[in-house]
C-alpha positions in Angstrom: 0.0 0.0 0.0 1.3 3.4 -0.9 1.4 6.4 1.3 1.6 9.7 1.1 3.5 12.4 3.2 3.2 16.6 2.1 3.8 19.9 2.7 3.9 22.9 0.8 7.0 22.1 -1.0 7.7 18.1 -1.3 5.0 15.2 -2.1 6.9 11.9 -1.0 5.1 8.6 -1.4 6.3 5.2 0.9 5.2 1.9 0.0 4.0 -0.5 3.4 6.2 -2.9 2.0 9.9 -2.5 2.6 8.7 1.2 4.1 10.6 2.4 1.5 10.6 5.7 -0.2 9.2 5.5 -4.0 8.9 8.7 -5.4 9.4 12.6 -3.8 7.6 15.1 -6.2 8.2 19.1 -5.9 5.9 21.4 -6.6 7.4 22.4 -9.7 7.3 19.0 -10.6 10.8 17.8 -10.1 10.6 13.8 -9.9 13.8 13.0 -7.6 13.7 9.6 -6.6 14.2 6.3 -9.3 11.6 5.2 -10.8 12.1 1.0 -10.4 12.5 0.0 -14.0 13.0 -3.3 -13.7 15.7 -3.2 -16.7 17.9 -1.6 -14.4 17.1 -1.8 -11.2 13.5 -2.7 -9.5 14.1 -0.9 -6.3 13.9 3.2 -5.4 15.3 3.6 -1.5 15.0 -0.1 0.3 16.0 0.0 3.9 18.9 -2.3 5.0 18.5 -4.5 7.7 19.2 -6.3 9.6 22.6 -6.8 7.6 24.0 -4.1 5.0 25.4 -6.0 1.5 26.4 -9.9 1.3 27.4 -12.2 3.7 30.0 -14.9 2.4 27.7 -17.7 0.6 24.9 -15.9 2.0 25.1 -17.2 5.3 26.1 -16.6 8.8 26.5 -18.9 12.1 25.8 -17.5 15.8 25.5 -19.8 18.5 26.8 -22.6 16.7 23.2 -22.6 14.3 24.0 -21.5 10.6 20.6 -18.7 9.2 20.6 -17.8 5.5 20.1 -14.4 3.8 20.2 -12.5 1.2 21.8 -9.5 0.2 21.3 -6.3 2.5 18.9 -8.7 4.4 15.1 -8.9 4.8 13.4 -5.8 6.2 13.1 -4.3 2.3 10.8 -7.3 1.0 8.4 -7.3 4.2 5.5 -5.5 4.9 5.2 -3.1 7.7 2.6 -1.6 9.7 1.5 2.1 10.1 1.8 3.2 13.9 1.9 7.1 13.5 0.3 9.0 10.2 0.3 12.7 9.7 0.1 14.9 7.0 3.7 15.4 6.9 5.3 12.7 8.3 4.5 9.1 9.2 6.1 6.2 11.4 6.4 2.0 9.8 7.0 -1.1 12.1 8.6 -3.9 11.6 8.7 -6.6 14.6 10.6 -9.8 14.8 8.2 -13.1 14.3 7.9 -16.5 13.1 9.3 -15.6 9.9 12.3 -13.4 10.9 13.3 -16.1 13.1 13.7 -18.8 11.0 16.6 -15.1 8.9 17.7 -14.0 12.2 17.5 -15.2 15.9 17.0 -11.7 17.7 13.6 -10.4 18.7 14.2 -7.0 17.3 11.6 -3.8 16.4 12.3 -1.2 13.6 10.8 1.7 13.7 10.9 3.7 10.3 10.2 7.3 10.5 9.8 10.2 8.0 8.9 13.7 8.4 9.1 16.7 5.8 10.8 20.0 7.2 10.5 22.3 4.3 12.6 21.0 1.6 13.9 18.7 3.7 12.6 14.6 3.8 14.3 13.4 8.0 14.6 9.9 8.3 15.4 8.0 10.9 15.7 4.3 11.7 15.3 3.2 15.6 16.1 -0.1 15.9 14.9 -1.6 19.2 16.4 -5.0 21.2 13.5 -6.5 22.5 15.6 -9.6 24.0 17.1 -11.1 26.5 20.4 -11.0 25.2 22.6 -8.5 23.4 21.6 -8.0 19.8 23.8 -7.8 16.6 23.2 -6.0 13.6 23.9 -3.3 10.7 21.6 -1.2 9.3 21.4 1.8 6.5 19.9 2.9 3.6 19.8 2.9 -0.1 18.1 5.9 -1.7 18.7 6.3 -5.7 17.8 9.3 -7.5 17.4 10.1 -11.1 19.8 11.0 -13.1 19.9 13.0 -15.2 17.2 14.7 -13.3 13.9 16.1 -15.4 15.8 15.3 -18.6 18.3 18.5 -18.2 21.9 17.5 -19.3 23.2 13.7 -19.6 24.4 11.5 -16.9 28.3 13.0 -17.0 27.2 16.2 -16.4 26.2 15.5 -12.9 28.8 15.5 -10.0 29.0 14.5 -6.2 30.9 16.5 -3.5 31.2 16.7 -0.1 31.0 19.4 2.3 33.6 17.2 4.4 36.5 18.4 1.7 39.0 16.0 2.8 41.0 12.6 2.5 39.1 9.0 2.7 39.8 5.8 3.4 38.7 3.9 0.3 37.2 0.0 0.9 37.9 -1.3 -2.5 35.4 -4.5 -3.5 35.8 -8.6 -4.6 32.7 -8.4 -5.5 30.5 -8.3 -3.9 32.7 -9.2 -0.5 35.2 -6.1 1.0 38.8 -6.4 0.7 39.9 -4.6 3.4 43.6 -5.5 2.9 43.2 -3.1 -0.5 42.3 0.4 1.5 44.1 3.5 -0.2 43.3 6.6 1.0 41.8 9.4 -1.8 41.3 12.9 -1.7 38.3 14.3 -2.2 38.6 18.0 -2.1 37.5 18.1 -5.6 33.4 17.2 -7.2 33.9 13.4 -8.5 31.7 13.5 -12.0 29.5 10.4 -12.8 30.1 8.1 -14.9 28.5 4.7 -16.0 32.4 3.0 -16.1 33.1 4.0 -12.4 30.1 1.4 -10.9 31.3 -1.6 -13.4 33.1 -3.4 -10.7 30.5 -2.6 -7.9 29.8 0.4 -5.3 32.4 3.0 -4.1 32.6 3.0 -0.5 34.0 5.2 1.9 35.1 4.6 5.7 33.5 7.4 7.2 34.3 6.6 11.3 31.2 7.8 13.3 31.2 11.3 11.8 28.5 13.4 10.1 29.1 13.7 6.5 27.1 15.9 3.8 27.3 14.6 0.3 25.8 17.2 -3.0 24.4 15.5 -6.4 24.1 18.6 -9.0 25.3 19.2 -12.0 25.8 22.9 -14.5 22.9 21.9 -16.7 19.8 22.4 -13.5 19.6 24.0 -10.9 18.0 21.1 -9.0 19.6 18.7 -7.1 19.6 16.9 -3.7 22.1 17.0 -0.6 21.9 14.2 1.7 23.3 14.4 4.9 24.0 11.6 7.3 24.7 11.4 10.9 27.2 9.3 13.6 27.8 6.8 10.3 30.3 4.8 9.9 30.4 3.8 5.8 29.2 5.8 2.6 28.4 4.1 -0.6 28.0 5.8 -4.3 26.6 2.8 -6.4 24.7 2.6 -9.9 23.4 -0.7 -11.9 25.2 -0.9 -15.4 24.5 2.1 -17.5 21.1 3.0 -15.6 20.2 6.8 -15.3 20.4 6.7 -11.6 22.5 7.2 -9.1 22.6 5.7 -5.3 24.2 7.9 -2.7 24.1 5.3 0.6 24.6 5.6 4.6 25.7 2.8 6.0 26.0 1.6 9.9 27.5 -2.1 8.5 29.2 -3.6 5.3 29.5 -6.2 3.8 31.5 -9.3 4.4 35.2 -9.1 4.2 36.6 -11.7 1.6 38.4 -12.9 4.8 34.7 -13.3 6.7 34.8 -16.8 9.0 31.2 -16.5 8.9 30.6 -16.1 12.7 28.1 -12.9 13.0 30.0 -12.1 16.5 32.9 -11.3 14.2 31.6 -9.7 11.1 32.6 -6.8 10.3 31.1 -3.2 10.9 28.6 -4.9 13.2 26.5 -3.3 15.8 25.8 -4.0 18.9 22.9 -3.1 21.8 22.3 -4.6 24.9 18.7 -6.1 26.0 15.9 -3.5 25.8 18.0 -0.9 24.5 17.9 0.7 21.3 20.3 2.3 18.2 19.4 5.1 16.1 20.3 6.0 12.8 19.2 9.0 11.2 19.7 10.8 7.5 18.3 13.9 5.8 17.4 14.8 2.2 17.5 18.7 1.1 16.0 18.4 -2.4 16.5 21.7 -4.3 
């Protein structure tokens, strides 16, 4: 079921299922988000959880049992329920159940909350240990926009910056596993500017370390674009499928698995942990101009 959030600047719809952003509409009819052609790419902005990319063979062991899942794990394929609606903002749930249980062994509850401020889409993702026992996880998100956006320029012509002019760690990939003994640190004091040839060997990620980072898609030929802004996280991905008029700029609290995983979630890597009945929040903001 789609829903809609609005104020006097933004229309945003969220599907129930995945609570996951599909389209934000201005008022001068600027369509940011991706669209979901399945030729490319049938998502728009999933939600990560409760594990951000692969795990090796697409499986983990804790407590001496062995769970499968899939990429960036389940949360973005499972419906969610409504607990707060307003006119310009609204709140999705996601509790742990039979289901979950058979993925993940944690009795978890993910709260999903947007709110408009302006130009501005807030989102945060509250992740709540509902157990007995400590809780591991990642979490983050994966918001594509279109590019180029309302048809002005091509795909080239559109840059990303960041306010945070400075050097990097760069995670380099075996796809789709980490290979953290290939980090190189990069500068990026300068835009990078798209292009299709840059995603062909997968995402670029960035080790970020608990810090708030603000990252600028624009480009010469509009003057529309969208700054994303993420708080306390620890990675940032840039990805695109092959040759698709998108672009993904991603906040990540977790990674994927290192090619030199051992498969035990205790000691993956870029995992979080809370305690029982405690909670971890991870929040993100959109400025679309």
């Amino acid at each position: 079921m789609i829903k809609t959030i609005s104020n006097d600047y933004l229309t945003v719809n969220i599907n129930t299922l995945g609570a996951e952003v599909t389209r934000v509409l201005s008022n001068e009819g600027v369509d940011y988000i991706w669209n979901g052609d399945e030729k490319y790419w049938k998502r728009h902005a999933p939600i990560l959880f409760p594990i951000v990319g692969r795990l090796m063979n697409d499986e983990y062991t804790y407590k001496g049992k062995t769970y499968h899942m899939g990429q960036h794990g389940f949360a973005r394929d499972m419906e969610f329920n409504v607990v707060d609606e307003k006119t310009s903002s609204i709140t999705f749930e996601l509790k742990a159940n039979s289901e979950t249980k058979e993925l993940y062994p944690f009795d978890f509850r993910l709260e999903v909350n947007y709110e408009l401020v302006d130009h501005k889409l807030k989102t945060n993702l509250h992740v709540f240990n509902e157990g007995q026992e400590e809780m591991l996880f990642s979490i983050g998100a994966h918001p594509a926009f279109n590019v180029p956006l309302n048809g002005a320029g091509n795909y080239n012509d559109y840059k990303v910056e960041l306010a945070n002019k400075k050097s990097y760690d760069e995670i380099f990939f075996k796809a789709p596993y980490a290979d953290f003994d290939s980090i190189k640190s990069i500068n990026l004091t300068e835009p990078v500017y798209l292009s299709h040839e840059m995603f062909y060997d997968d995402a670029k990620v960035l080790k970020i370390n608990d810090a708030e980072i603000t990252s600028m898609l624009s480009s010469d030929k509009t003057e529309h674009g969208v700054s994303m802004t993420a708080y306390t996280t620890e990675y940032g991905g840039i990805w695109s499928s092959k040759d698709a008029p998108f672009v993904c700029l991603e906040p990540w609290w977790g990674i994927t698995d290192s090619i030199n995983s051992d498969g035990k979630l205790e000691n993956k890597v870029g995992i979080n942990r809370i305690d029982k009945k405690t909670d971890f929040e991870a929040k993100f903001d959109l400025l679309f101009f």
